[in-house]
Every structure is written in structure tokens, then in C-alpha cells.
C-alpha positions as a Markdown table, in Angstrom:
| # | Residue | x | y | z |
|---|---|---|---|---|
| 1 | Unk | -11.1 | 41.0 | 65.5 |
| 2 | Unk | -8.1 | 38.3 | 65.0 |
| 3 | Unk | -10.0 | 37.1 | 61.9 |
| 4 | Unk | -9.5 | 40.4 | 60.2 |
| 5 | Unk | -6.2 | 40.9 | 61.8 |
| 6 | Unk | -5.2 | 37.5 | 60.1 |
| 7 | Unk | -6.7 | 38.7 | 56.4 |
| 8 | Unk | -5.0 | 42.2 | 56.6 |
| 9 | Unk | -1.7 | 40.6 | 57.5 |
| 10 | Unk | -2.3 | 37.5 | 54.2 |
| 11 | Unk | -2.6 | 40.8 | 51.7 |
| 12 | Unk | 0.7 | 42.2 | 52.8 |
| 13 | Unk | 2.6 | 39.2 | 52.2 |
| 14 | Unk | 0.8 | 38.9 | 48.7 |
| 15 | Unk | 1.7 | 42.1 | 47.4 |
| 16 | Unk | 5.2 | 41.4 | 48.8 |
| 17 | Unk | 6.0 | 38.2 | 46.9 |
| 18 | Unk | 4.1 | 39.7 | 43.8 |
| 19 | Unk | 6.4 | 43.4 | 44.2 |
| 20 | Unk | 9.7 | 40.0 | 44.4 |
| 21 | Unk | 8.0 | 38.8 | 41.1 |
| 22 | Unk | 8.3 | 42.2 | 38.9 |
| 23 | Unk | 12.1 | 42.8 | 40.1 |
| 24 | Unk | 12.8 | 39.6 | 38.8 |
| 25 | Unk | 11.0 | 40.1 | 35.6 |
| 26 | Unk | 12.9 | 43.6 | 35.3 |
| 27 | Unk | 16.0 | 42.0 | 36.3 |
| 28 | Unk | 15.7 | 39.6 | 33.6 |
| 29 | Unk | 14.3 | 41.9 | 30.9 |
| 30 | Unk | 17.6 | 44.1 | 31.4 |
| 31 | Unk | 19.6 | 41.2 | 30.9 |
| 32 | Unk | 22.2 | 42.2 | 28.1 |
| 33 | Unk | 21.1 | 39.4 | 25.3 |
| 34 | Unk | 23.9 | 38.7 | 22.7 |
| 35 | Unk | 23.9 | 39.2 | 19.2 |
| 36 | Unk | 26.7 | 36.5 | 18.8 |
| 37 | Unk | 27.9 | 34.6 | 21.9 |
| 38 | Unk | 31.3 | 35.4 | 23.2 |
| 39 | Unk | 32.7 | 31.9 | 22.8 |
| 40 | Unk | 31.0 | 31.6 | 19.1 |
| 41 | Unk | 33.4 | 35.3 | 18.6 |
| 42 | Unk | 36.1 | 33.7 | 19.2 |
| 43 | Unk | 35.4 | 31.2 | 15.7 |
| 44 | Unk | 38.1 | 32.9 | 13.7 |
| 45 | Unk | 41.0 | 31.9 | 15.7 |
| 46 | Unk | 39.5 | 28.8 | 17.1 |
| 47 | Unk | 36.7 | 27.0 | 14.4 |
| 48 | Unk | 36.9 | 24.3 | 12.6 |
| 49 | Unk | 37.0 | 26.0 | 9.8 |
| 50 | Unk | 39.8 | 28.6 | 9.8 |
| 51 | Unk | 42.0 | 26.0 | 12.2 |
| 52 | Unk | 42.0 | 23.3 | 9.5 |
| 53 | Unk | 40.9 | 24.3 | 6.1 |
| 54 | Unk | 44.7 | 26.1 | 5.0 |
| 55 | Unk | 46.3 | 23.2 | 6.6 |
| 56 | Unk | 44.0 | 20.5 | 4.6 |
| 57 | Unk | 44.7 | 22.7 | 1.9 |
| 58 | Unk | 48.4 | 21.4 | 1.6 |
| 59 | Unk | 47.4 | 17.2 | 2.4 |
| 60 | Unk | 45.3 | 16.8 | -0.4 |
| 61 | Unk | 44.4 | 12.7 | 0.7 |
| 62 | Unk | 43.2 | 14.3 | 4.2 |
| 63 | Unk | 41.2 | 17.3 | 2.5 |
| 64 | Unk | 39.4 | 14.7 | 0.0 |
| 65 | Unk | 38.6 | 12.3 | 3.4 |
| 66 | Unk | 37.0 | 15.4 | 5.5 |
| 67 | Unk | 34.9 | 17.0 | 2.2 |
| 68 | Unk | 34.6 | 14.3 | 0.1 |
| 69 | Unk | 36.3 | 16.0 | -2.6 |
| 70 | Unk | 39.4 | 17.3 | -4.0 |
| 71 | Unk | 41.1 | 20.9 | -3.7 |
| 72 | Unk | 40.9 | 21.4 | -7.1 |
| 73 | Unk | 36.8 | 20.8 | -6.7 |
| 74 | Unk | 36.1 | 22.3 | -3.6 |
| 75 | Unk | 37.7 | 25.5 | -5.6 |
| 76 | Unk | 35.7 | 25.4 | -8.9 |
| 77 | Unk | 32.8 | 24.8 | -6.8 |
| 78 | Unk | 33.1 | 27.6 | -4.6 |
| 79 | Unk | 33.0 | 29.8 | -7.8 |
| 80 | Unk | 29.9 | 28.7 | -8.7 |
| 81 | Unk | 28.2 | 28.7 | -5.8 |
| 82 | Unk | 29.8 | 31.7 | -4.4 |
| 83 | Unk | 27.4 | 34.7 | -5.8 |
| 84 | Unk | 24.5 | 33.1 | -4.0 |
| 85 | Unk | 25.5 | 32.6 | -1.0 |
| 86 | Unk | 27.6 | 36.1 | -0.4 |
| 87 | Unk | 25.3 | 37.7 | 2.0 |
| 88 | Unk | 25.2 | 41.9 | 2.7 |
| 89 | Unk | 28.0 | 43.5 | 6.1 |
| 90 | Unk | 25.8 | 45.2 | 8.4 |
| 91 | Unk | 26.9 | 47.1 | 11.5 |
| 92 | Unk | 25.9 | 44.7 | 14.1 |
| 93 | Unk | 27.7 | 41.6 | 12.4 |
| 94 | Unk | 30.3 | 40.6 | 9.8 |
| 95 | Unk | 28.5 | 37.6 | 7.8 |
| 96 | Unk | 29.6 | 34.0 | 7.3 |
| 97 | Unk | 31.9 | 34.0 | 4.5 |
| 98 | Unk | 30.7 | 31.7 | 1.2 |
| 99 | Unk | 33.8 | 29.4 | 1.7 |
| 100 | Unk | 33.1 | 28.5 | 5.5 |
| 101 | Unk | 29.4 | 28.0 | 4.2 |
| 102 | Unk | 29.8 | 25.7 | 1.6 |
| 103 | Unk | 32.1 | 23.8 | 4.2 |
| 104 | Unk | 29.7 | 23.5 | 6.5 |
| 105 | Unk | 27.4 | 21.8 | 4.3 |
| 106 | Unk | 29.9 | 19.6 | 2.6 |
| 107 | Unk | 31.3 | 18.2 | 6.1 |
| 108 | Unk | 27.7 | 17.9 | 6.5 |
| 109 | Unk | 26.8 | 15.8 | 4.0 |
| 110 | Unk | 30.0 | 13.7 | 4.1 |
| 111 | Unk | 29.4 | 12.6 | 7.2 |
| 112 | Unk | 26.0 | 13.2 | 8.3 |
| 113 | Unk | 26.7 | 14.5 | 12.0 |
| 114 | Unk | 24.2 | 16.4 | 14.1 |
| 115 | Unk | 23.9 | 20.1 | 13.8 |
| 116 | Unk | 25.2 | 20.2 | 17.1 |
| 117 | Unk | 28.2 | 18.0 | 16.5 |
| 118 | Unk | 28.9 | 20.7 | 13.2 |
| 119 | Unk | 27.9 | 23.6 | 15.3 |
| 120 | Unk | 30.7 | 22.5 | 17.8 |
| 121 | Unk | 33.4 | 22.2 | 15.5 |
| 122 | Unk | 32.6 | 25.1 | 13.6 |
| 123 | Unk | 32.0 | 26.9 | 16.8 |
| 124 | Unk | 28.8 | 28.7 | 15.3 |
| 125 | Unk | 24.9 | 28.2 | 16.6 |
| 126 | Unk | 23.0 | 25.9 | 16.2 |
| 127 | Unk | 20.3 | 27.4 | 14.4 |
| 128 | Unk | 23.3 | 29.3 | 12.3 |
| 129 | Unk | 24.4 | 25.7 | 11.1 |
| 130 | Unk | 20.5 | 24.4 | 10.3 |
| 131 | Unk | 20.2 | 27.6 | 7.5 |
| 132 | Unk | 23.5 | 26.9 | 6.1 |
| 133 | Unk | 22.9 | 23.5 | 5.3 |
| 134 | Unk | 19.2 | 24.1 | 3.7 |
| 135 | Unk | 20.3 | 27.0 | 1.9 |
| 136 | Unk | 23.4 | 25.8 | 0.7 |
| 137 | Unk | 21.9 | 22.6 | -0.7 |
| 138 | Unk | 19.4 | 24.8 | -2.4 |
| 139 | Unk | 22.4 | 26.8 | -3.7 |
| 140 | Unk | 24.2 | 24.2 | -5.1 |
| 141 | Unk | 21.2 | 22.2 | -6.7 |
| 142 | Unk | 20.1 | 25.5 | -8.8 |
| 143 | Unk | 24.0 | 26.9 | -10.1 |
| 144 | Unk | 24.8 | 23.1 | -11.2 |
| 145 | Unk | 21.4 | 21.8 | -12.4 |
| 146 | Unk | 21.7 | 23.1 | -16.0 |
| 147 | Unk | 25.1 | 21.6 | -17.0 |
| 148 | Unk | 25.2 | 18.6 | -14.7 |
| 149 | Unk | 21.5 | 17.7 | -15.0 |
| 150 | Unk | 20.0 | 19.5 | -17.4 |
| 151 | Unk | 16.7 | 18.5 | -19.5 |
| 152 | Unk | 17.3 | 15.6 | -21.8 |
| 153 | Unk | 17.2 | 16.5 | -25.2 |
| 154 | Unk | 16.6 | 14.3 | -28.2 |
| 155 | Unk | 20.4 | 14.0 | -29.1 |
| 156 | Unk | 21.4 | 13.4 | -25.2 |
| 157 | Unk | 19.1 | 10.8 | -25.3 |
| 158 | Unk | 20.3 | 9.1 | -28.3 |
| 159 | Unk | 23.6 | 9.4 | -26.7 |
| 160 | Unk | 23.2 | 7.8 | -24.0 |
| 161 | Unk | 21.1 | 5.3 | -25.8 |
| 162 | Unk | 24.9 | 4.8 | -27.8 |
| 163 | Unk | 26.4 | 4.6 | -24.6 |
| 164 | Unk | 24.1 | 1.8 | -22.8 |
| 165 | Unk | 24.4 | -0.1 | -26.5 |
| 166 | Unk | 28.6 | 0.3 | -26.0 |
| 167 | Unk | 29.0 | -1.2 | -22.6 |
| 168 | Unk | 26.1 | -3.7 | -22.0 |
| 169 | Unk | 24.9 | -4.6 | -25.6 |
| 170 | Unk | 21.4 | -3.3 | -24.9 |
| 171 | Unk | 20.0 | -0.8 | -27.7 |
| 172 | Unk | 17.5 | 1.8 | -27.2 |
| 173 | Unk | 17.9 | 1.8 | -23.3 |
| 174 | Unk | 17.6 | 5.9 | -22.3 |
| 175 | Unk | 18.3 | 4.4 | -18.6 |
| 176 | Unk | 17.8 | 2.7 | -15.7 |
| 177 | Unk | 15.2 | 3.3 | -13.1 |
| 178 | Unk | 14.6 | 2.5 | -9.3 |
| 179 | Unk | 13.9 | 3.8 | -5.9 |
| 180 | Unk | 15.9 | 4.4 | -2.8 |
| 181 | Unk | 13.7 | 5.1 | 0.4 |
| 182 | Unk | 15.6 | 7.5 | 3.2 |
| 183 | Unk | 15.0 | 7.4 | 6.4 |
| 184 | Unk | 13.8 | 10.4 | 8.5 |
| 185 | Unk | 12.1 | 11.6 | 11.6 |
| 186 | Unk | 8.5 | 11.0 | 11.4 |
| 187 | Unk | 6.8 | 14.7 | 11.6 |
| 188 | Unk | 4.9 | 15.6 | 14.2 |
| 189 | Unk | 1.4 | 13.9 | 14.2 |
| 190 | Unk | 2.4 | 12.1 | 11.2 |
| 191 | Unk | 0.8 | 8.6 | 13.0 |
| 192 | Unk | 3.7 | 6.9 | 11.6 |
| 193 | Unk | 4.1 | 3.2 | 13.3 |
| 194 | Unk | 7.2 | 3.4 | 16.1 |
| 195 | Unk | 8.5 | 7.0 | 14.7 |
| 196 | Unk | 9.6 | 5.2 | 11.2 |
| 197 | Unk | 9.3 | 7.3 | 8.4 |
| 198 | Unk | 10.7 | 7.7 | 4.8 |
| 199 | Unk | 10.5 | 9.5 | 1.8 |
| 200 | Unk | 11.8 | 8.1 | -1.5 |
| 201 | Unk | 14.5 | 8.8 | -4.0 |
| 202 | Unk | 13.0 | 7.9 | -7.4 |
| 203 | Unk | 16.4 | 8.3 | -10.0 |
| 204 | Unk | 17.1 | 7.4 | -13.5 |
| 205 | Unk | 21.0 | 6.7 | -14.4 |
| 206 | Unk | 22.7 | 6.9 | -17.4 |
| 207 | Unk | 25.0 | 3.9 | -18.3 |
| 208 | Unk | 28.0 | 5.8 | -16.3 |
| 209 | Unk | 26.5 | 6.0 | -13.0 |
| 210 | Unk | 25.6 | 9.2 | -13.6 |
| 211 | Unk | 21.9 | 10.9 | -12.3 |
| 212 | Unk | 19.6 | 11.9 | -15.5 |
| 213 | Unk | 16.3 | 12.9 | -13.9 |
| 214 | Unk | 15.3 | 13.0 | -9.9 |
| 215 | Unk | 12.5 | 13.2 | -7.6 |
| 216 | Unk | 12.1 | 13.1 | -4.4 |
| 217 | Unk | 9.2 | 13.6 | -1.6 |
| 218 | Unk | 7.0 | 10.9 | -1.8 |
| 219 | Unk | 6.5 | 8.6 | 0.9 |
| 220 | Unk | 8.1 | 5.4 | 1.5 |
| 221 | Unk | 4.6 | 3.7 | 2.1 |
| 222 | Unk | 4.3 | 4.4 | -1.8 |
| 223 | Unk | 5.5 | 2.1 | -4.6 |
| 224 | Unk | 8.0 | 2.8 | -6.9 |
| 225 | Unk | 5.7 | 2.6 | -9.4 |
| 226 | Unk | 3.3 | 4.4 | -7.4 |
| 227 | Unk | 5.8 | 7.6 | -7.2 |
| 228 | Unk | 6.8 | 7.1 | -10.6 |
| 229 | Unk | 3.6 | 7.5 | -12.2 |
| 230 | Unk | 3.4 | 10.7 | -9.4 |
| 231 | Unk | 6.6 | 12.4 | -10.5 |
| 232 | Unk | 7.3 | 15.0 | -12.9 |
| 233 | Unk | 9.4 | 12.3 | -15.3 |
| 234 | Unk | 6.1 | 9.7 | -15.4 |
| 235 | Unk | 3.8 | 12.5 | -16.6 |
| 236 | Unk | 6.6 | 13.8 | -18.9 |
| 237 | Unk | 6.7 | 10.7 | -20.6 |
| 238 | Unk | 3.0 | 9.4 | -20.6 |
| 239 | Unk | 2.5 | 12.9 | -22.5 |
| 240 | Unk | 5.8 | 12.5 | -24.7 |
| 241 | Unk | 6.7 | 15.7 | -24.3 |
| 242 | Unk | 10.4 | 14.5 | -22.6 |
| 243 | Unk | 12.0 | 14.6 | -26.0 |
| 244 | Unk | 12.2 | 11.0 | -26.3 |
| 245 | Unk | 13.9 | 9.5 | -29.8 |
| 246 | Unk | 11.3 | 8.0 | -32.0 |
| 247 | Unk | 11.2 | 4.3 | -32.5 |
| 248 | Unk | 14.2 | 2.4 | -34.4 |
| 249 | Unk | 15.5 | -0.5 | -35.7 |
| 250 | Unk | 18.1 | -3.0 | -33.4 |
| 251 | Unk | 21.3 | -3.5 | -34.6 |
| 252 | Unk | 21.5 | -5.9 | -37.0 |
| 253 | Unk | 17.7 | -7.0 | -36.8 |
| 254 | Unk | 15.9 | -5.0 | -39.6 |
| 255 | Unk | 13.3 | -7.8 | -39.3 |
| 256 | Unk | 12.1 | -6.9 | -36.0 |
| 257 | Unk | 10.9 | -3.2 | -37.3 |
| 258 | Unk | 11.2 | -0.3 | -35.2 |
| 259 | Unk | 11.3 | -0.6 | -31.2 |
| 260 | Unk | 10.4 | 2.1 | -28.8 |
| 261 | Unk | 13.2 | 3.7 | -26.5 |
| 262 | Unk | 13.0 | 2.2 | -23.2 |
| 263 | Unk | 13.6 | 2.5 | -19.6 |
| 264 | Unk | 14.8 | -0.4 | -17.8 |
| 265 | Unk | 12.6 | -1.2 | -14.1 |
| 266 | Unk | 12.2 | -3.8 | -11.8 |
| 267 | Unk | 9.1 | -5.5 | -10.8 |
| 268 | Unk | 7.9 | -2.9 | -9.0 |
| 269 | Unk | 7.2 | -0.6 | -11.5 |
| 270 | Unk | 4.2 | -1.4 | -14.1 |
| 271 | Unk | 4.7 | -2.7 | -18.3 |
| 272 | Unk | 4.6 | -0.3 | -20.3 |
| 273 | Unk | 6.0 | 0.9 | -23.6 |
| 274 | Unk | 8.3 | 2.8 | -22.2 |
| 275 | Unk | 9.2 | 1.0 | -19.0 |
| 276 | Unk | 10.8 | -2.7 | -19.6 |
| 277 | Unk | 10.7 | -4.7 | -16.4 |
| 278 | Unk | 11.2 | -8.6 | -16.0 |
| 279 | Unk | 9.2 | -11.3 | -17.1 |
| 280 | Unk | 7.3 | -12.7 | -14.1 |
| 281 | Unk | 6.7 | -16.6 | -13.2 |
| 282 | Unk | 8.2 | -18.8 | -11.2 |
| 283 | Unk | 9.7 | -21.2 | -14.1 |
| 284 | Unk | 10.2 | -19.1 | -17.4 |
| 285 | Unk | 11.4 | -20.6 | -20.4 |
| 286 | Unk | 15.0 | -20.0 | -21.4 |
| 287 | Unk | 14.6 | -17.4 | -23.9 |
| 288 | Unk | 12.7 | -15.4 | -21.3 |
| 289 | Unk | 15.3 | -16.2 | -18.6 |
| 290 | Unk | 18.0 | -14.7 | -20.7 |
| 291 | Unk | 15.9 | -11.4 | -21.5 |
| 292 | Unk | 15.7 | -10.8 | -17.7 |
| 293 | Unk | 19.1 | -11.8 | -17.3 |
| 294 | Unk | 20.4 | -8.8 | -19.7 |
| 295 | Unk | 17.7 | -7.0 | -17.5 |
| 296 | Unk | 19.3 | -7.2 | -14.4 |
| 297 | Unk | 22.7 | -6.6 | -15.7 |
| 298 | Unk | 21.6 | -3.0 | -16.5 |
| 299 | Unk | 19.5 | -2.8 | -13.5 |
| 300 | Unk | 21.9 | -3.4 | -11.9 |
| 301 | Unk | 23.6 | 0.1 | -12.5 |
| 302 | Unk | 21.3 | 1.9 | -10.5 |
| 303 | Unk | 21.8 | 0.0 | -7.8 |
| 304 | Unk | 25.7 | 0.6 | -8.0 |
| 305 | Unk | 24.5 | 4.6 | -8.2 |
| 306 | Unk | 22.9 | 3.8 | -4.7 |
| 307 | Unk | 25.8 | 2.6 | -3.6 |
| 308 | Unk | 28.2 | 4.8 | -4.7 |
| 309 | Unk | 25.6 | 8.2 | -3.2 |
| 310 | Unk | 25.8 | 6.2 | 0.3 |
| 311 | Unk | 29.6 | 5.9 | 0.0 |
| 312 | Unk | 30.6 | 9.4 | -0.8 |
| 313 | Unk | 27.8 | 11.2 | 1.3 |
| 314 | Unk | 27.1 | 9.6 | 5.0 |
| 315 | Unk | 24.7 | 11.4 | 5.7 |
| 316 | Unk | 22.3 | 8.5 | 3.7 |
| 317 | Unk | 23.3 | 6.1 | 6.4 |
| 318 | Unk | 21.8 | 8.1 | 9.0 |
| 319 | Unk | 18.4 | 8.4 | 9.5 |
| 320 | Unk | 18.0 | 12.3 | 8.9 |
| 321 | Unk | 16.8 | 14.7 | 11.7 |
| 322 | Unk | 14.9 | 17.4 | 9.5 |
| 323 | Unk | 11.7 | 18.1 | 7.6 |
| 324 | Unk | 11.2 | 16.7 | 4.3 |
| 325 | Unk | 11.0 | 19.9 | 2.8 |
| 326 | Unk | 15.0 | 20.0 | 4.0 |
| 327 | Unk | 15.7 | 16.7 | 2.7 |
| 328 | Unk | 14.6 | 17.1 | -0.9 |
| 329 | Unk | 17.1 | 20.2 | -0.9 |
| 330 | Unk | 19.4 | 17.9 | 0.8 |
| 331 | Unk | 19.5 | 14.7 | -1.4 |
| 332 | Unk | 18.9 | 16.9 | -4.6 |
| 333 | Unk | 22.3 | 18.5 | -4.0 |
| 334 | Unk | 23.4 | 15.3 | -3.1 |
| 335 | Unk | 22.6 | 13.6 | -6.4 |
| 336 | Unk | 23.8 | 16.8 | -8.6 |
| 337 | Unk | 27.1 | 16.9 | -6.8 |
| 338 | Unk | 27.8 | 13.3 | -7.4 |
| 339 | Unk | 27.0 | 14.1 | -11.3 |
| 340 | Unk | 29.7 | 17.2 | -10.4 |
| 341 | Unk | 32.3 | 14.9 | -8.8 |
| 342 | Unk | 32.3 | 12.4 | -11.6 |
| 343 | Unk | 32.9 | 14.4 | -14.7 |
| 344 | Unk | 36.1 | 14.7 | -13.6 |
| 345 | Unk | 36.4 | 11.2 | -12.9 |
| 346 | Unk | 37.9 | 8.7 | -15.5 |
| 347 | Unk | 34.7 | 6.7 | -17.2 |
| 348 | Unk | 34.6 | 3.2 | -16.2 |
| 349 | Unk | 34.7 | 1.2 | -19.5 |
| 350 | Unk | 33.8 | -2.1 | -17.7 |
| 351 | Unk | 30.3 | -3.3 | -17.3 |
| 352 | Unk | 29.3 | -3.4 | -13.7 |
| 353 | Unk | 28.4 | -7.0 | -13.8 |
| 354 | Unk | 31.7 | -9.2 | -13.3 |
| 355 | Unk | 30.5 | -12.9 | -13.8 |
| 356 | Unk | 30.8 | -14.3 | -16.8 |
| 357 | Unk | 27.7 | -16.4 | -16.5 |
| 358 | Unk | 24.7 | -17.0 | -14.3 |
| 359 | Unk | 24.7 | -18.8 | -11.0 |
| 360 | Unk | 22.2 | -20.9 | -10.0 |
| 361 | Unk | 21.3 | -18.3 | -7.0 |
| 362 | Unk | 20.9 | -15.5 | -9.7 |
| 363 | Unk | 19.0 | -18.4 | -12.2 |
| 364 | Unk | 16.3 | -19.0 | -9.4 |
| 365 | Unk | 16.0 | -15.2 | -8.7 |
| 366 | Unk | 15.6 | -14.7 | -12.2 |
| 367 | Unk | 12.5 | -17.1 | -12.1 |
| 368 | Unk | 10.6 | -15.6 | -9.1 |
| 369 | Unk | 10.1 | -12.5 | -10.8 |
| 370 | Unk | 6.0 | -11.6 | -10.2 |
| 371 | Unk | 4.1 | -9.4 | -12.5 |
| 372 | Unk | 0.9 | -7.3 | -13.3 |
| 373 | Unk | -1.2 | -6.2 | -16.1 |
| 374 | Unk | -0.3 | -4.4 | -19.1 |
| 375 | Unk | -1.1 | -3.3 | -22.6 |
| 376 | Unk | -0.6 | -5.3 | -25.6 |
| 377 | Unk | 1.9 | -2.6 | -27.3 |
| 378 | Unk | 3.9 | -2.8 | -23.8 |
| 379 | Unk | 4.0 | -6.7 | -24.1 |
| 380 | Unk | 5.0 | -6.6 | -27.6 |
| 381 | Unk | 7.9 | -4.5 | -26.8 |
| 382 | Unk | 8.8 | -6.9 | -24.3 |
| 383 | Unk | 8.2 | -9.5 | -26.6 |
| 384 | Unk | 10.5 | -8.1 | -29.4 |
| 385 | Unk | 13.2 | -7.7 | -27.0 |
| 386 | Unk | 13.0 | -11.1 | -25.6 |
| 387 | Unk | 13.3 | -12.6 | -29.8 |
| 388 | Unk | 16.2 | -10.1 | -30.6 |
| 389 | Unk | 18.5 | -10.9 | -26.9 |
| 390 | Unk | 17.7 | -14.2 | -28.1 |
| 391 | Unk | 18.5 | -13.8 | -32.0 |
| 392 | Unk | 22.3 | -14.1 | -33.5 |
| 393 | Unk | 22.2 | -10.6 | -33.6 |
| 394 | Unk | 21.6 | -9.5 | -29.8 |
| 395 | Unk | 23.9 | -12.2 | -28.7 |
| 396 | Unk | 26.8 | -10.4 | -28.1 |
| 397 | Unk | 28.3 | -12.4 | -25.1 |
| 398 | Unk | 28.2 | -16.2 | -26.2 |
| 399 | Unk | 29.5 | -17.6 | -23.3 |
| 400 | Unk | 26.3 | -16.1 | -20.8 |
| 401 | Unk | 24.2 | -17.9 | -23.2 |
| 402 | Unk | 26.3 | -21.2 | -22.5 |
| 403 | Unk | 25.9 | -20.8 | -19.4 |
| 404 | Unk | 22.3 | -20.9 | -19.1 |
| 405 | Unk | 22.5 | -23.9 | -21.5 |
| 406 | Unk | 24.6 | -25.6 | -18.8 |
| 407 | Unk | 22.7 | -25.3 | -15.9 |
């Protein structure tokens, strides 16, 4: 009799505590579940944005230190950008206004702080902050592309051909080529070693600093010649259909007949005859340490273009916190609003290599340059490059030959 005294009595309590379990779950389920968050409300009299933005407005120095860029900028930029990202009124919210978009993203990008840290200061969500960014980046890269990075044509080229013959005495150079690997969080199940990551920045820069051609995706485990020959610009030109000039003759060297437009690499990209990289060995003759001397001056611009991205945007010295799919729209807008920014820079005149001969360190770098197969017409190319930096004609700066002579 107790035992079924003791099971009657076990039910009870079960259908008790399960009865507790649905008045919680009501309880919660008539929760009142915001649209907008009272304190996030509160963003017009209180945010980041509407708190500082008319008083940057009037210091110019401390507007161009929080975006990165001028008044004057920020306000030509807005126009452009503006129609996409205007979104529609509803009844149940007044959207984020284009302005306070495109400064989310830019204080983004200038300093490369969490989305919580933006979301904070902004006083918006999280999640709010996160489709800003992407779609802002995305904004910007497709209203600026075709008149700050549009498709080379056959006359830009040539131009900037003139230009790289103007400032660094190398003819027939279309631009200079390298890679820039960013850091981000591996993805999940990626089976990357320690959580390290990267995807890579393959650019080409005209003899200004300036970005000609992007792409960006491929993984940092790849070579730069090994996401070159990937990317939309390697099958562009292995097909010549990127509207490259036609061979010509050097300045002053009819004797040398007609030499291909190149693209100036470094070692880790393959010979080709379109792709000029350094001859390899570890004790090159003279003439060829002066080829890969001019080279590296040139070279040497993409690397300053690097620099320069890092500088201006923080966000590249931060190892970035999104998918890769947001990072491409990230460092694309990146790149074409560094293009934006300079045009209405002054042009620097002075080449970007300031010694006025080679050191011994730079001599022995020069000469530990390794290399890899290639055709004969690329090695030719090469070949007639080496004879005309060497040639009266291609010396243009007398006293870097000296110096070679001397040491």
C-alpha cells in the first residue's frame, strides 16, 4: 500500500514542476521584445555621430585624424555614395541616414576597432554596425570603380608607361606588381595551424602610388605567382585581351628593335614576357647587378603603396575579425578610396628611392636573388633590358653606375 502511496504522490509533484515550466515559458514568450533598444533611441542626442560630426566639421586637422580624410572629401564622397545607401521610412523605424553610414565605415576603416567598440560610440547594435560596414564597402567600391579604377585602355597604358619613363628612366613599364597577405580569423573548420590565416592582396601600381588593377581572396599559403596566374589580371594578359600597347622601340636604342610592355615583379612571381623580375644567382655580373638594381627602384613603389594603405587605413594592422567574403569588400574599398584620396593630392615628382647609389647591404641583396624557368622570348626580354640599362642610352643616372663601379 505505501509503495503505491509513494508513486501517486512522485506524479503530483511532476506535473507540478512541469505546470512551473509552461508559466515560465508564457512568461517569457509575453516578454515585450524591442525593435530598437531604449538606450540605442537615445543615438540622436547622445552617438558618436550626431555629438561630434558638426563639431569636427569646424576643426578640419581633427576631422581628417578621426576619418582619414578631409571635409571637403567626406562631402563629395557622400554624393556619390549617397543613392545607394538611402534606404526606404517604414512605420516601425526611421532608417540610418547615408551620412552616419558612410561614417561608420570610414571610422571603421581608419582605425580598425571592433564592431563592438564602433557600436558603442555610435550607440547602434552590434549586428546594425556589421551590415554597414559590408554594405558600405560594397557601395563605395561599385560608385568609384569606373573613374578611379577603371579598365586600362591602350592609351592609359601608354600613359602610364610615359609616366614610369618620366620619374624612374624605365620605358615600357605598365606597372609594378606584388602581394600583401592580411591577416584574418581562420574560418571555422578551416584546419589552419594555431588559428593563423590570410588571404592576399595581389595589386599593380602605377608610377604615382596609385592602384591600377586588384584582387583579392586567395590564400596566403599561395604564392604570389601562384594567385597571379589565378587572378582575373594573369588570365587577361596570358590571353592579351587587357589592351596592352604593342611592342616598341627604347628611347634612344633603335638597335635593340621593339620590346614588349612589361610588368615589373619580384622573385616570386615567374619570367615571362610580360612579367620582368630579377636576375637570380648569388654573384651576378655587373651589367646584371645594375638591371636588378633599376628593378628594385621601381619595385619598390609597390611597396611604398603598402605602406602608405596601412598608414591611412588601420584596420590593415589588425588582424580582421570577419569572413573573407567581407574582407574582399573591405580592402577593395580600401584600395579605391586611396586611388580617391590622392587625386586630390599633389603628385610626388621625386622618385621613391632617395640614395644616390647602392650600398653594399642593397649590393649583396641584389646578388641573392633565386630564380626559375622560363621561355626563351621571356629571357630575351630580360636580356634586352639588361643591354639597354647598360647602354649610353638607358643610363640616365651616371653617378648609380659609379657607384657600382666603386664598390
Amino acid at each position: 500500500m505505501d509503495i503505491f502511496t509513494s508513486s501517486s504522490s512522485s506524479s503530483s509533484e511532476d506535473e507540478f514542476i512541469i505546470a512551473l515550466l509552461n508559466e515560465e515559458r508564457k512568461r517569457k514568450r509575453k516578454r515585450r521584445r524591442y525593435w530598437v533598444h531604449p538606450t540605442l533611441e537615445r543615438r540622436g542626442e547622445h552617438g558618436g555621430f550626431h555629438r561630434l560630426i558638426g563639431e569636427l566639421k569646424l576643426h578640419h586637422e581633427n576631422f581628417h585624424q578621426y576619418f582619414r580624410m578631409s571635409v571637403s572629401e567626406f562631402e563629395c564622397l557622400l554624393q556619390l555614395v549617397a543613392p545607394s545607401l538611402t534606404r526606404s521610412e517604414t512605420k516601425l523605424r526611421k532608417p540610418i541616414d547615408p551620412e552616419q553610414r558612410l561614417a561608420v565605415c570610414l571610422r571603421f576603416l581608419s582605425t580598425g576597432d571592433s564592431y563592438n567598440t564602433i557600436a558603442s560610440s555610435f550607440l547602434l547594435g552590434i549586428s546594425t554596425v556589421a551590415g554597414i560596414v559590408g554594405k558600405t564597402c560594397d557601395a563605395i567600391w561599385q560608385c568609384l570603380k569606373n573613374e578611379y579604377m577603371p579598365e586600362p585602355t591602350e592609351e592609359m597604358w601608354r600613359s602610364t608607361a610615359r609616366r614610369f619613363q618620366d620619374k624612374l628612366d624605365f620605358p615600357n613599364c605598365l606597372g609594378a606588381m606584388n602581394g600583401k597577405q592580411i591577416l584574418i580569423q581562420a574560418p571555422a573548420n578551416s584546419g589552419s595551424y594555431k588559428g593563423k590565416f590570410s588571404v592576399v592582396l595581389l595589386a599593380l601600381v602605377d608610377a604615382d602610388c596609385r592602384f591600377l588593377a586588384v584582387d583579392v581572396g586567395s590564400y596566403g599559403s599561395n604564392s604570389d605567382g601562384d594567385v597571379f596566374s589565378h587572378s582575373e589580371l594573369g588570365k587577361a594578359l596570358r590571353d592579351g585581351t587587357f589592351n596592352v600597347p604593342p611592342p616598341t622601340e627604347l628611347p634612344g636604342a633603335p638597335e635593340l628593335g621593339k620590346v614588349n610592355h612589361v610588368l615589373v615583379v619580384d622573385k616570386a612571381f615567374p619570367l615571362k614576357a610580360y612579367l620582368l623580375r630579377p636576375y637570380p644567382g648569388r654573384h651576378p655580373p655587373l651589367d646584371k647587378i645594375l638591371f636588378n638594381y633599376r628593378l628594385s627602384r621601381v619595385r619598390l613603389i609597390s611597396e611604398n603603396c603598402f605602406s602608405n594603405l596601412s598608414q591611412r587605413f588601420r584596420v590593415f594592422q589588425r588582424r580582421l575579425q570577419f569572413s573573407p567574403s567581407v574582407v574582399e569588400s573591405v580592402v577593395k574599398a580600401a584600395c579605391i578610396l586611396s586611388n580617391y584620396l590622392q587625386s586630390s593630392e599633389p603628385s610626388q615628382d621625386e622618385p621613391p628611392v632617395e640614395d644616390s647609389c647602392v650600398s653594399k647591404g642593397m649590393l649583396q641583396a641584389l646578388r641573392c636573388w633565386q630564380g626559375n624557368r622560363s621561355t626563351a622570348e621571356a629571357q630575351n626580354t630580360r636580356d634586352t633590358f639588361k643591354n639597354y640599362f647598360n647602354s649610353p642610352a638607358g643610363q640616365a643616372q651616371e653617378h648609380v653606375h659609379s657607384g657600382l663601379e666603386a664598390d
